[in-house]
C-alpha positions as CSV (number, residue, x, y, z in Angstrom):
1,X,41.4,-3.9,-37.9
2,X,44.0,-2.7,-40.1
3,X,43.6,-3.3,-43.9
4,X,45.5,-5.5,-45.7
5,X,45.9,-7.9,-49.1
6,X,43.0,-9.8,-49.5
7,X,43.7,-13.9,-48.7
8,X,46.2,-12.6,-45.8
9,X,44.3,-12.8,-42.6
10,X,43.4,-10.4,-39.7
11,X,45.9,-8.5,-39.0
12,X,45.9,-7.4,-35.1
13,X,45.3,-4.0,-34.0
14,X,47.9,-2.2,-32.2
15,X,47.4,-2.0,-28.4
16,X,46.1,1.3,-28.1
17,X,43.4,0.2,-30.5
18,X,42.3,-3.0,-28.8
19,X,39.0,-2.8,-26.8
20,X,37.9,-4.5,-24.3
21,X,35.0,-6.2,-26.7
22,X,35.2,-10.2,-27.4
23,X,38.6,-11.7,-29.1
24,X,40.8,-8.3,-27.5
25,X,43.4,-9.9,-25.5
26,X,44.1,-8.5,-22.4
27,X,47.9,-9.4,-20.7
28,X,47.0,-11.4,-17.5
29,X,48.5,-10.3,-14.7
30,X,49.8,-12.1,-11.3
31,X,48.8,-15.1,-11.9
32,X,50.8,-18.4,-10.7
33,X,52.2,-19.7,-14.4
34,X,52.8,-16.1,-15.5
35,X,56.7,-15.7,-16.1
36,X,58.5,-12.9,-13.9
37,X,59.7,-9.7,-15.4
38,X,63.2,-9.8,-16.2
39,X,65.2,-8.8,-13.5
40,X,62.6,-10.0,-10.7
41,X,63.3,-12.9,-8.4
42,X,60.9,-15.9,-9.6
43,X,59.6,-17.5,-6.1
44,X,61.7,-18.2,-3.2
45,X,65.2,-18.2,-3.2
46,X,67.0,-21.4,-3.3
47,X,67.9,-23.0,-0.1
48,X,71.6,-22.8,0.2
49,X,72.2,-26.1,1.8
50,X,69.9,-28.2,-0.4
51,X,67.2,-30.1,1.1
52,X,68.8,-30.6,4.8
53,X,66.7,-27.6,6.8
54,X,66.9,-27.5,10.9
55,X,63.6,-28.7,12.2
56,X,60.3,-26.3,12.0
57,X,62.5,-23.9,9.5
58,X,60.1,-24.1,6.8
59,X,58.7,-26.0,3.8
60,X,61.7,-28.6,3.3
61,X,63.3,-29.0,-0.5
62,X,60.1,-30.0,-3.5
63,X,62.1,-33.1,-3.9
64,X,62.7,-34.4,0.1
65,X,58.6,-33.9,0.1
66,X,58.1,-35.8,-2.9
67,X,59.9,-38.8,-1.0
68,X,58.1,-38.3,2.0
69,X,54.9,-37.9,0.6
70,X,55.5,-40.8,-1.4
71,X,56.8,-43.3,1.3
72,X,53.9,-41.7,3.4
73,X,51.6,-42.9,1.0
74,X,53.0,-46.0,0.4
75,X,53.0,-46.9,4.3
76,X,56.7,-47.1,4.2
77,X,59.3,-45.4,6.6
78,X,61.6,-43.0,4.9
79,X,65.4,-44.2,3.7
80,X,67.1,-41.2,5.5
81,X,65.7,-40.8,9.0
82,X,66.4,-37.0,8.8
83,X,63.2,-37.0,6.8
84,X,61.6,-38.9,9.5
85,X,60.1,-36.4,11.6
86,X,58.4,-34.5,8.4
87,X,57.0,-38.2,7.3
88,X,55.5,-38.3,11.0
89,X,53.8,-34.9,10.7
90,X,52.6,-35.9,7.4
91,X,51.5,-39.4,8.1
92,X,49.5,-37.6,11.1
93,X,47.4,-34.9,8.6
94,X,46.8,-37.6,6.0
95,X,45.3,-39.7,8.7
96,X,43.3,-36.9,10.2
97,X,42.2,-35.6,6.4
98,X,41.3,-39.2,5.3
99,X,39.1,-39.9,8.5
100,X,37.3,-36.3,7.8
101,X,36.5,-36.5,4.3
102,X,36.1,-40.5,3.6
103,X,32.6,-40.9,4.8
104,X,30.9,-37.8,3.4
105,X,32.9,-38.0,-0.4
106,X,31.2,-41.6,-0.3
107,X,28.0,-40.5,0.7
108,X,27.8,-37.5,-2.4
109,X,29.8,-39.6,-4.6
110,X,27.5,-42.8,-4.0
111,X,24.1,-40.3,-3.4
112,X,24.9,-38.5,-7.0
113,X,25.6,-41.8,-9.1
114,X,22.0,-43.1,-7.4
115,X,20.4,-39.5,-8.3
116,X,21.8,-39.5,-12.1
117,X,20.8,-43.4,-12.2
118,X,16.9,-42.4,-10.9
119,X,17.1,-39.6,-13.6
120,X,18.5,-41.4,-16.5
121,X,17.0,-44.8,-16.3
122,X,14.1,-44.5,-13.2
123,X,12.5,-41.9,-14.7
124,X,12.5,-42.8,-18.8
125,X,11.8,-46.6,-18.2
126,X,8.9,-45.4,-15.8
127,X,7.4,-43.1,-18.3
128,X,7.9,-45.6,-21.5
129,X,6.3,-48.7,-19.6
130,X,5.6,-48.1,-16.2
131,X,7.4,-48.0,-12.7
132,X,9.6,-51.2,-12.9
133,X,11.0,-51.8,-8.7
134,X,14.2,-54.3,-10.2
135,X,15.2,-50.9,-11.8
136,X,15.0,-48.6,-8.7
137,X,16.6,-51.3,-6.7
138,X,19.5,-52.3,-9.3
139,X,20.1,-48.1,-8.8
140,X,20.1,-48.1,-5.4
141,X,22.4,-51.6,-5.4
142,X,24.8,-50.2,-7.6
143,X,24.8,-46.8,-4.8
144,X,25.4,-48.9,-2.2
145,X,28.2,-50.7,-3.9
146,X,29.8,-47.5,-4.7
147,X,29.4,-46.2,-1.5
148,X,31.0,-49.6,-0.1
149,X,34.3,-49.5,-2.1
150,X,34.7,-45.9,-1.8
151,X,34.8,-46.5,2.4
152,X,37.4,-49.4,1.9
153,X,39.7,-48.0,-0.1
154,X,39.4,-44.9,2.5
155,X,40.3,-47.3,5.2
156,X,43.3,-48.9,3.0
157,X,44.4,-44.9,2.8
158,X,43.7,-44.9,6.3
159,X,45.7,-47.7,7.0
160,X,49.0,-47.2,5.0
161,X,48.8,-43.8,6.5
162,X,49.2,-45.5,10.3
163,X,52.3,-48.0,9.0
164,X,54.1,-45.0,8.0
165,X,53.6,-42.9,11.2
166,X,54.7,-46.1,13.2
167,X,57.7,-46.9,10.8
168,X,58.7,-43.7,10.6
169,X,58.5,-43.4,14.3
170,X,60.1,-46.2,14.9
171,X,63.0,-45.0,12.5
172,X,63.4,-42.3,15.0
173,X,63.5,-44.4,18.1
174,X,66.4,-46.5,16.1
175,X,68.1,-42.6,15.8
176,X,68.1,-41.5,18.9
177,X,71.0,-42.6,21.5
């Protein structure tokens, strides 16, 4: 550190005098929220005719998958039913993604609450008084509970997911001559 008037603060070393010891800042580099050099194209280039792509041309316009992915989720069929074939395709993965992850996020979800509930309550009311069976079973009540509403609203998911890909298909039928 340089010197300077007493009440003024640090005052930060030039670049060349920076090591690479705590508090040095080091520029990051490449990373997704760093700004592009000037000059340098930030991303992909914008589509030239908005959101409206040929089929299997690509990602389609941030704000076309927003609707989708909205309507998708909402179990709705998409207002403009050139946007239907993308709602199909996602309807289709959100279906296959909620029927492979429901089941074993409520199983750690439900397993870890019962584990941290053995832990924090078994285990200090068991060493205070002795082993008390309503509090293991109130534990393993309130897992099972967990594990019950996590599976429902899976199969809600699972279920909107279904209305869209038959609305949606449906909205193509209506399309076609």
């Amino acid at each position: 550190m340089t010197s300077s008037p007493p009440g003024s603060g640090p005052t930060p070393r030039p670049p060349e005098e920076a090591g690479s010891g705590a508090g040095a800042e080091e520029p990051r580099k490449g990373g997704p929220l760093d700004p592009a050099a000037p000059g340098e194209p930030r991303g992909r280039p914008p589509d030239p005719e908005g959101s409206r792509r040929p089929p299997g041309s690509g990602t389609p316009h941030p704000e076309v998958r927003r609707r989708v992915s909205l309507a998708v989720r909402a179990g709705e069929a998409v207002a403009d039913p050139a946007d239907a074939p993308a709602a199909v395709e996602l309807a289709r993965l959100a279906q296959r993604r909620i029927q492979d992850r429901t089941l074993p996020s409520a199983l750690r979800i439900s397993g870890g609450m019962v584990l941290v509930w053995l832990i924090l309550v078994v285990v200090p009311v068991t060493i205070s008084t002795g082993l008390h069976l309503a509090a293991i079973a109130a534990g393993l009540g309130i897992g099972l509970l967990l594990f019950s509403v996590i599976v429902l609203l899976g199969r809600r998911q699972l279920r909107l997911a279904r209305q869209a890909e038959q609305r949606n298909l449906r909205l193509l039928e209506q399309g076609r001559p």
